[in-house]
Each structure stands twice: as structure tokens, then as C-alpha cells.
N, C-alpha and C positions, 0 to 999 in steps of 0.2 A: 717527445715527452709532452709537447703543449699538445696535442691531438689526441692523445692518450686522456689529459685532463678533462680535455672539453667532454670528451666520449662519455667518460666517470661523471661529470654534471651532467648531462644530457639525460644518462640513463637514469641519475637520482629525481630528476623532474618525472621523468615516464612512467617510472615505481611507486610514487608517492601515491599512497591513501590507493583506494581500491578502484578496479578498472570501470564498476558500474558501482554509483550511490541504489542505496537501498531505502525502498518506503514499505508503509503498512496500512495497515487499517484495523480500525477497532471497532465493535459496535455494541449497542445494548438494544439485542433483541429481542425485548420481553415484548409478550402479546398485551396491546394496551391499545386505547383510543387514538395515542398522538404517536406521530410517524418516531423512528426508532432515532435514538441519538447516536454519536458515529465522531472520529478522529479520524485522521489520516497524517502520514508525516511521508517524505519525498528526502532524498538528500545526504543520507546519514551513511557512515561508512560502515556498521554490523547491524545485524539482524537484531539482536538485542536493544540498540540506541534507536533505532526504527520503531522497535513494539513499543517501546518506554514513551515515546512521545505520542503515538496513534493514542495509546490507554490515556498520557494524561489531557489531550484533548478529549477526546470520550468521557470522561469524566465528568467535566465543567457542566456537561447535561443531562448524563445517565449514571444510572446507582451501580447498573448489572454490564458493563462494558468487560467483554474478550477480545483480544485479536483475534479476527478473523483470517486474512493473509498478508503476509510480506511476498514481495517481488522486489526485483533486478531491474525491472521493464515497465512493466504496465500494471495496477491491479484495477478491480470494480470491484461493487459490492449492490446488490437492486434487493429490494424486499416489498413487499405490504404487508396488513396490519396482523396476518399470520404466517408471510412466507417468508423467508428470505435465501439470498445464493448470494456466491464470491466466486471471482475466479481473475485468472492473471495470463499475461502471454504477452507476446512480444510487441502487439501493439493494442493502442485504449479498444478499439473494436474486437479483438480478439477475447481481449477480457470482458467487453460488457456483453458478449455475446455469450460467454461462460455465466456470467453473472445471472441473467435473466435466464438461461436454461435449466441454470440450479434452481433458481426460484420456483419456476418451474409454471407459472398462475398467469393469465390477462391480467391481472393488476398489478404485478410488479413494473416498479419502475426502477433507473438507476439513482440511488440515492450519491453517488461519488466514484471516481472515475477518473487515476490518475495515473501518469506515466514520468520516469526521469528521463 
């Protein structure tokens, strides 16, 4: 019965919250003279609590903030002052490598670029 117990704790630690933390990214891509404003959040156990914190960072600098993407893993986001890409995968390379092919331009750069 005591082996039985420990087993039943054990597996309640393993279970708990989700097996990967979720982040996002937000940005306000309007075409304008200054680089674009941008959240990001890492951490969070739903896709929901993820976009909610990316927007309200995004905010504090930009009027016109969308999430762009959540990930599991890794996301980016590169842009200049008309282009922008996002993209995500299993590692920060993978996704800043999506990033800047969405962009698509020599002048895109990574504006953020994070993984849990």
C-alpha cells in the first residue's frame, strides 16, 4: 500500500500544469518612421494567458498591437519599417530563420526571439 501511495504522489507531481509552458508575441505593425512596438510572454500554461500578457506588453508602446504567434518551443518575429515575418519551431534558429524568410527584405532584422 505505501508503494501504491508514493506511485499516486509521484504521478501527481508529473501531471501537474502542462508538459510545455507557452509564450507569444505581439506586435504593432503599423508602417511608420520608428521601429514597430512588440510584447512577448514565455511561461504560461494556455494559449490564452500567453496572448493576454504578449497584448498587454505590446501595449505600454503601441495603439495597434495583434498577436502574432504563440508557440510550445521557440517563437521570432524580424520586421522593417514596411516588412514584417513571424515564425516558430523547435529551436530560437528555426524560428528566426522562419522569421526573416517571412519578411522576406535585406532589411529585416530580428526584433525578439524566444524559446521556453
Amino acid at each position: 500500500m505505501k508503494k501504491f501511495a508514493t506511485l499516486i504522489v509521484a504521478l501527481g507531481f508529473l501531471f501537474q500544469g502542462s508538459a510545455f509552458a507557452i509564450g507569444a508575441i505581439a506586435v504593432d505593425d503599423s508602417v511608420g518612421e520608428t521601429d514597430p512596438a512588440y510584447g512577448f510572454s514565455t511561461g504560461y500554461d494556455t494559449e490564452a494567458e500567453a496572448k493576454r500578457a504578449a497584448m498587454k506588453f505590446c501595449k505600454e508602446n503601441g495603439d495597434n498591437c495583434k498577436v502574432v504567434v504563440w508557440f510550445k518551443t521557440c517563437g521570432a518575429y524580424a520586421s522593417s519599417k514596411k516588412y514584417y515575418g513571424y515564425g516558430y519551431g523547435a529551436t530560437k534558429g528555426t524560428a528566426t530563420a522562419a522569421a526573416l524568410d517571412m519578411c522576406g527584405q535585406k532589411s529585416c532584422k530580428v526584433v525578439v526571439a524566444e524559446c521556453e
